[in-house]
C-alpha positions as CSV (number, residue, x, y, z in Angstrom):
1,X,49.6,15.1,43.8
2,X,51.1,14.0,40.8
3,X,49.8,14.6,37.6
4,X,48.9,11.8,35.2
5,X,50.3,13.4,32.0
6,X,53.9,14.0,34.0
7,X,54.0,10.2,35.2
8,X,53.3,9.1,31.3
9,X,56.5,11.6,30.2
10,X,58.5,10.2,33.1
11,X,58.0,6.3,32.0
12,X,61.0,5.5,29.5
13,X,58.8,3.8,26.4
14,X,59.4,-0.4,25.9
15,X,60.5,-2.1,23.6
16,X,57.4,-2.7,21.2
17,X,55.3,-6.1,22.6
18,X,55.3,-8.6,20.8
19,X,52.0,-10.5,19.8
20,X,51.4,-13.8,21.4
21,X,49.8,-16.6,19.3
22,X,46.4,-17.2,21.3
23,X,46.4,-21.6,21.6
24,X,44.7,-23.0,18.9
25,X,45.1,-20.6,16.1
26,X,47.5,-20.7,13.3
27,X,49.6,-18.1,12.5
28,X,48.3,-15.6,9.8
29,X,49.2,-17.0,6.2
30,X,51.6,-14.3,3.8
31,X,50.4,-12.5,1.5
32,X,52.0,-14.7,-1.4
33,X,49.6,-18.0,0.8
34,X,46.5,-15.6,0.3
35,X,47.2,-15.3,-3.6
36,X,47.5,-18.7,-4.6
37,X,44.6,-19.6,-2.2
38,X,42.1,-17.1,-4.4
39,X,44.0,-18.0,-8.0
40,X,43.3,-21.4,-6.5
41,X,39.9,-20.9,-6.2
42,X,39.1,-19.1,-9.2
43,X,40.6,-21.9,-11.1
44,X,38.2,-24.3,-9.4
45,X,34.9,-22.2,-9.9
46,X,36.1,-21.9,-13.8
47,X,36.1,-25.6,-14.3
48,X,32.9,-26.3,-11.8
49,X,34.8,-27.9,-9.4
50,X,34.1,-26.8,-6.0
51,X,38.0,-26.4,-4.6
52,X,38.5,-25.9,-1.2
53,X,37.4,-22.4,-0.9
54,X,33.7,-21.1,-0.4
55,X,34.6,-18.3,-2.6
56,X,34.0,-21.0,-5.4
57,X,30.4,-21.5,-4.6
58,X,29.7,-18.0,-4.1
59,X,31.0,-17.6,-8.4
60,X,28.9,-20.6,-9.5
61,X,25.1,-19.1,-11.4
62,X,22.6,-19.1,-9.2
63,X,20.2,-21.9,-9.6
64,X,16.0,-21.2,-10.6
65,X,14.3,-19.8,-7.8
66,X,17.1,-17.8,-6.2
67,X,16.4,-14.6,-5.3
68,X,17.6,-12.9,-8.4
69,X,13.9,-15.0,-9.9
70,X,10.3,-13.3,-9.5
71,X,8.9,-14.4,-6.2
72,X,5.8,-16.5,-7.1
73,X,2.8,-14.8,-4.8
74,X,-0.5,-14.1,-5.0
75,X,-1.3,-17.6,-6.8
76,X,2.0,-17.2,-9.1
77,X,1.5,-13.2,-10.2
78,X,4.7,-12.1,-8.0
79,X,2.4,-9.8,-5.9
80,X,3.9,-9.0,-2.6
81,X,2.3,-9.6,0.6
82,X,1.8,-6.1,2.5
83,X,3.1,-6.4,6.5
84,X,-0.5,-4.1,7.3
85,X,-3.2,-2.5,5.4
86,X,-2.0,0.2,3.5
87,X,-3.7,3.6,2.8
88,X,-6.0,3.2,-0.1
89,X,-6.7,5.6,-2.9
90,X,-9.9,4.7,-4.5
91,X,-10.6,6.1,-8.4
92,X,-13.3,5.0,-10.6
93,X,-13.1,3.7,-13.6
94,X,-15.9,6.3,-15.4
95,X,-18.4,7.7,-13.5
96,X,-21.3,6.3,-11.7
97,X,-19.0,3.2,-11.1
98,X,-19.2,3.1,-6.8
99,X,-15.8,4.2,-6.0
100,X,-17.9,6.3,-2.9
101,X,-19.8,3.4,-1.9
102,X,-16.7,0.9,-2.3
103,X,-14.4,3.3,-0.1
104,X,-17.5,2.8,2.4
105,X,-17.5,-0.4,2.6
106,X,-14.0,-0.9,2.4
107,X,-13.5,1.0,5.5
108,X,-16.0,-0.5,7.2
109,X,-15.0,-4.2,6.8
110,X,-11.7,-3.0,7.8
111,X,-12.9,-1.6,11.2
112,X,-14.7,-4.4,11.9
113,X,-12.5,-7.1,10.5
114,X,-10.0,-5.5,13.0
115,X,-12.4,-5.2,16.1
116,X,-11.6,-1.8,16.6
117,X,-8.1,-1.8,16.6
118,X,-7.9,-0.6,12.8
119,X,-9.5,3.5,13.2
120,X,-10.1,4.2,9.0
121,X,-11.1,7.9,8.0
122,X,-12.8,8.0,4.4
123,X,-11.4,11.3,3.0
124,X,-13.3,12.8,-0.2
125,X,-10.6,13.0,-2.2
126,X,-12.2,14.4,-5.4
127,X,-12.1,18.0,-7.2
128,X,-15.1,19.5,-6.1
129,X,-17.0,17.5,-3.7
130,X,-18.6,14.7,-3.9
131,X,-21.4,12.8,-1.6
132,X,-19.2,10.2,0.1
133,X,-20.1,12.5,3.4
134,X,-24.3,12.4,3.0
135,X,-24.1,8.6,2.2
136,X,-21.8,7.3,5.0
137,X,-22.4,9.4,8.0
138,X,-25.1,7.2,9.0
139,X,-24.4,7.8,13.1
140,X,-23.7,11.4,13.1
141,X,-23.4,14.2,10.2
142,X,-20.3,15.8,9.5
143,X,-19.7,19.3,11.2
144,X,-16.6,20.0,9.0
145,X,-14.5,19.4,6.1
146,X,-11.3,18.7,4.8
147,X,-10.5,22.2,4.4
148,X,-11.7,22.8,7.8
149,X,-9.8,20.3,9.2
150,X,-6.7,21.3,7.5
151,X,-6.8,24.3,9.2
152,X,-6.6,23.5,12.7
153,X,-3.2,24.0,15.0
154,X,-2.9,20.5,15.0
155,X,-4.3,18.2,12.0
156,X,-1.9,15.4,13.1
157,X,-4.2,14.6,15.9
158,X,-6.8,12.4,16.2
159,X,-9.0,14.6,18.1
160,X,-8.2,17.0,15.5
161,X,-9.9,14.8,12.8
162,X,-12.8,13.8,15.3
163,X,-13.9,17.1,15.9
164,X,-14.2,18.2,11.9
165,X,-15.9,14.6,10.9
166,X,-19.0,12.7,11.3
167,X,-19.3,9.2,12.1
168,X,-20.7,5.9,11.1
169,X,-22.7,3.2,13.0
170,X,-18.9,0.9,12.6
171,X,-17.2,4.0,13.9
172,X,-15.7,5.0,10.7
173,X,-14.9,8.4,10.3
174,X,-15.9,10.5,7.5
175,X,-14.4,14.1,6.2
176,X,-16.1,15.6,3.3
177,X,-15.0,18.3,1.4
178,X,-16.7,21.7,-0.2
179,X,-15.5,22.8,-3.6
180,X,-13.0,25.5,-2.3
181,X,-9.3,24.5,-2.7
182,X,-6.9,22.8,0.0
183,X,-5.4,25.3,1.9
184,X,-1.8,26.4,0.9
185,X,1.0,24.0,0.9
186,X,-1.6,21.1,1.4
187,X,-2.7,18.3,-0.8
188,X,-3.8,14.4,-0.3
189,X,-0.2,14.1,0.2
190,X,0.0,15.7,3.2
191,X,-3.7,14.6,4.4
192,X,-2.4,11.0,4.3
193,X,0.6,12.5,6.4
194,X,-1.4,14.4,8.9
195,X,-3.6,10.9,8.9
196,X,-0.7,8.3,9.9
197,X,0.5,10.7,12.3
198,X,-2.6,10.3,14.1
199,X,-2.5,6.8,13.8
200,X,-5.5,6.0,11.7
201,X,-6.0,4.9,8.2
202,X,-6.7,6.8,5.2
203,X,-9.5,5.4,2.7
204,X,-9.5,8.0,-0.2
205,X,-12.5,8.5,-2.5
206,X,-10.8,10.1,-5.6
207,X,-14.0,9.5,-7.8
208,X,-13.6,10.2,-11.3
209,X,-11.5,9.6,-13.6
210,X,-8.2,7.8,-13.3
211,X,-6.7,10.8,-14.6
212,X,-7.7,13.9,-11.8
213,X,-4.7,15.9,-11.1
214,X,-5.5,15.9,-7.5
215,X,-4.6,11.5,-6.7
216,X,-1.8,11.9,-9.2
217,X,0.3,12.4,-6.0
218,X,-1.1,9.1,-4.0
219,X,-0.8,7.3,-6.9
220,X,2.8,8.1,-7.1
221,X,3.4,6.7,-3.5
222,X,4.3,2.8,-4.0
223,X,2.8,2.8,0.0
224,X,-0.4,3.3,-1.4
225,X,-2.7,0.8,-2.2
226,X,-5.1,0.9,-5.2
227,X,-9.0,0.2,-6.3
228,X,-10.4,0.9,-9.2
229,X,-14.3,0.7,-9.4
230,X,-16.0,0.0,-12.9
231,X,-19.8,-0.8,-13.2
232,X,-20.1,-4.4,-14.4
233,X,-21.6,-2.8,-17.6
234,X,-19.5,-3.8,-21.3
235,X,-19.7,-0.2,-22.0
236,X,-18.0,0.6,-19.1
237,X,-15.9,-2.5,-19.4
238,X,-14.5,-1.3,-22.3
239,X,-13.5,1.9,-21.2
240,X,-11.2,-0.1,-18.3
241,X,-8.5,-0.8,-20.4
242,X,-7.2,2.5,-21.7
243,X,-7.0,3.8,-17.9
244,X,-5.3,1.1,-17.3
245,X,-2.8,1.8,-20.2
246,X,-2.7,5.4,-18.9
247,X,-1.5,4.7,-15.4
248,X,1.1,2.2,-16.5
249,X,2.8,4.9,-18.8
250,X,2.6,7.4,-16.5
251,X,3.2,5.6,-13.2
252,X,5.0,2.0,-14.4
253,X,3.6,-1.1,-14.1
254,X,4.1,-1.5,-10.3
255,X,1.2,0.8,-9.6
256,X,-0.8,-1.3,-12.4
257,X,0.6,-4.5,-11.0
258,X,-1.2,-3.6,-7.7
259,X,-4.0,-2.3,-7.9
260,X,-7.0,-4.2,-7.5
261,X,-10.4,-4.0,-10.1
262,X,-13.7,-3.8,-8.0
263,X,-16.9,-4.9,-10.6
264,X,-19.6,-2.9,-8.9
265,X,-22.7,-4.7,-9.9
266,X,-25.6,-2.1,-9.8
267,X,-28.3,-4.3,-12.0
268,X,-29.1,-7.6,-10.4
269,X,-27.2,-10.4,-12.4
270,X,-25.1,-8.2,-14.6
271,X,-21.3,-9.2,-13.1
272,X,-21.8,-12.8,-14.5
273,X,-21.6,-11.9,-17.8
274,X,-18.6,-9.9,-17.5
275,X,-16.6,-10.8,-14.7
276,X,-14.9,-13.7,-16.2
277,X,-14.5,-11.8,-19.5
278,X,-12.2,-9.1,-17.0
279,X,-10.6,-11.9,-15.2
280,X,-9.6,-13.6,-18.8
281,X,-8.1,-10.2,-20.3
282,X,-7.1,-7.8,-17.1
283,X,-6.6,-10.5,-14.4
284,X,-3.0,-10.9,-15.4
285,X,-2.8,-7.1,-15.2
286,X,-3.4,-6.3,-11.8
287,X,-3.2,-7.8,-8.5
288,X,-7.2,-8.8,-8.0
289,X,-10.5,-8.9,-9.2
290,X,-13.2,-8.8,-6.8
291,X,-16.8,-8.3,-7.6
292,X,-19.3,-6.5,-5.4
293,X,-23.4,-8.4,-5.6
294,X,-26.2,-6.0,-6.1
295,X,-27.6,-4.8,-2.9
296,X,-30.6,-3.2,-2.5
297,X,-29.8,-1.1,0.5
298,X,-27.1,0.8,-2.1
299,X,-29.3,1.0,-4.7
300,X,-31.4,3.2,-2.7
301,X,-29.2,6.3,-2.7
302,X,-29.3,7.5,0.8
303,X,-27.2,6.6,4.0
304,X,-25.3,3.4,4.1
305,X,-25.1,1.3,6.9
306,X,-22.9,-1.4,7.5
307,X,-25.3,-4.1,9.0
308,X,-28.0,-3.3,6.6
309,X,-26.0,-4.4,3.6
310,X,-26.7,-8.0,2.7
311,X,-24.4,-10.5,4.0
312,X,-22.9,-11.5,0.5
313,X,-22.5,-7.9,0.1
314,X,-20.0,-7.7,3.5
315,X,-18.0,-10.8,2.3
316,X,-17.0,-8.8,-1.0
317,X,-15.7,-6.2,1.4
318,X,-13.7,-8.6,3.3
319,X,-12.4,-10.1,0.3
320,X,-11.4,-7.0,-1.3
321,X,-9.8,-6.0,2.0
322,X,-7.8,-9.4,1.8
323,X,-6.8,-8.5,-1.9
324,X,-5.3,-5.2,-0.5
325,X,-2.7,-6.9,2.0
């Protein structure tokens, strides 16, 4: 048995082969053919003739609405269209301005606009609790909590987060939260982590204010998208702005650019007479307005349930879940 490596050494080496021109190409051009071409070229794209060389068009300015210009969406604002629903971090404005009850509803129109293929989880997000648990578990109560939750061998699991929340009648899933800390090494960070590993969709209720130390991480994540609640009040109104101005010196204008204002209207007829003073002034600001009616079934204070809520009162979900893609 010969060996392969002895028949190689035994073969003298040939002469070196010699290329063959394949039939219908030219032969490569010298190097001094290449130069002139280019110097040719360059010569044609200074005078703004086009030559016969694409390098001349690729040297000319780009003309308006190339893709070096703002892309006009979202009715000519330049705000990009999301592939899916995001997670969403909702803060309100001041207090008492629905950011519990608009996570609710944003959640639900989201599980329903999706029939059931969208699974959304409202986290309470805030610093020591809040009621987002009592009002939307309307199917059953909540026999856990986020810190409960956390704690599990496996919080990346959807059966995990099942077992710790209670339910509404849309099949929403709620986790509430007691006033102790997150465990170690945990924050909403790595809630919305444990979350999209499990494949369902984190609605966060930060609460009040814009400023709590505990959403500055979300809102640092560009893949997160924004609500702010304010109570169509002027008092409250006016207190919009300078959170605004916070968040775009401490988190650019991107996170400004998109987040979306919800006008929570909690006296019958108040948004008229200040939604089109917010549109006017803030509209430019951020990516959408969108005002939520009065509805009675909110006012009440107790559970909330989807199909109880007026229908005008659903559509401003739907619209605001629109506003978030």
């Amino acid at each position: 048995m010969v060996d392969i490596d002895d028949r190689l050494r035994s073969t003298p080496p040939g002469p070196p082969a010699t290329p063959t021109p394949r039939p219908g190409l030219e032969h490569p051009h010298t190097s001094a053919e290449v130069e002139a071409r280019l110097v040719e070229a360059v010569r044609a794209s200074a005078a703004g003739g086009e030559g016969d060389s694409g390098l001349s068009g690729l040297m000319q300015p780009g003309p308006a609405g190339s893709p070096t210009d703002g892309v006009p969406l979202r009715g000519g604002q330049g705000r990009l269209v999301r592939a899916a629903l995001p997670p969403v971090l909702v803060l309100g404005g001041s207090g008492a301005s629905g950011a519990s009850t608009t996570a609710l509803g944003l959640a639900a129109a989201a599980a329903v606009d999706s029939d059931g293929e969208v699974w959304p989880v409202v986290v309470d997000a805030t610093l020591g609790g809040g009621d987002v648990a009592l009002r939307g578990c309307d199917a059953a109560a909540p026999v856990g909590s986020v810190q409960k939750w956390l704690g599990t061998p496996y919080p990346g699991l959807a059966s995990s987060v099942g077992a710790c929340s209670g339910q509404t009648s849309t099949g929403v899933r709620v986790l509430g939260r007691t006033p102790d800390p997150l465990p170690r090494r945990e924050s909403l960070v790595s809630v919305a982590r444990h979350l999209e590993n499990a494949g369902l969709l984190g609605v966060f209720d930060a609460g009040a204010p814009v400023t709590s130390r505990l959403a500055a991480p979300l809102l640092a994540d560009p893949r997160v998208g924004l609500v702010i609640t304010v109570a169509a009040r002027p008092d409250a109104i006016n207190r919009l702005q300078p959170a605004l101005t916070w968040l775009d010196e401490n988190f650019s204008e991107f996170v400004v650019g998109d987040a979306v204002i919800v006008l929570t209207e909690q006296v019958p007829g108040s948004a008229a007479a200040v939604l089109d003073h917010v549109r006017t002034h803030l509209g430019s600001w951020v990516r959408a307005v969108v005002p939520i009616p009065f509805d009675l079934h909110l006012a009440t204070g107790g559970p909330i349930t989807w199909h109880h809520l007026t229908a005008p009162t659903r559509d401003a979900y739907l619209t605001l879940l629109g506003a978030l893609r």
